[in-house]
N, C-alpha and C positions, 0 to 999 in steps of 0.2 A: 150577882156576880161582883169582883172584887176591882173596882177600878185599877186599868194597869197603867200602866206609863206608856207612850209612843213605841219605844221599842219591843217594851214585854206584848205587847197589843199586835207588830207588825210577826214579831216570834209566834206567836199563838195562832195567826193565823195563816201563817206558812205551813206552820203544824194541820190546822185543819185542812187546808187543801192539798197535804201530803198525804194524809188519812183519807182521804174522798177520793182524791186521785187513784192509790193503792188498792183499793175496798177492803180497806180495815176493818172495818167497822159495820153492820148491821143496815138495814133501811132502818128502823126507829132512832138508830144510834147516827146516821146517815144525815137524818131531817135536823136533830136536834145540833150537831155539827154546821148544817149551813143555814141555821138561823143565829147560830152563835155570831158566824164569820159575818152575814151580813148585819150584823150588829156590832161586830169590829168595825167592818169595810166604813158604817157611817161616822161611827165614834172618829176614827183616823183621818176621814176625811173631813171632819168639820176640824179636829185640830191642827191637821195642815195648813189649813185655810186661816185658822187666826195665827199660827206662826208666821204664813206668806204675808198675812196681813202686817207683823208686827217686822219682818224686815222690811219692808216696802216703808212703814213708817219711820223706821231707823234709817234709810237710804233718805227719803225726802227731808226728814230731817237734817241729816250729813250735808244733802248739798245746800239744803238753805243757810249752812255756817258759812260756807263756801262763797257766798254771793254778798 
């Protein structure tokens, strides 16, 4: 699968939990859907986590000008 960006990634997987929600889709078609998503769900949540991580260092950064 094709590395997405933040957004394309939080899109795609709105898409599948609208698909799953619906029953759009098949059980085989069903499984391969929320293995996808939970393969989003980690990917986004690890790069949330170094984005919190990189304002948190921009903030401490900022006020150690400050002092």
């Amino acid at each position: 699968m094709t590395k997405l960006n933040f957004e394309a990634s939080m899109n795609r997987l709105e898409e599948i939990v609208s698909l799953l929600q619906n029953n759009e889709v098949g059980l085989e078609n069903s499984l391969k859907l929320f293995e996808e998503g939970l393969s989003l769900i980690k990917t986004l949540d690890r790069d949330l986590k170094k984005y919190e991580d990189k304002v948190s260092k921009l903030i401490n950064d900022k006020e150690l000008e400050h002092e």
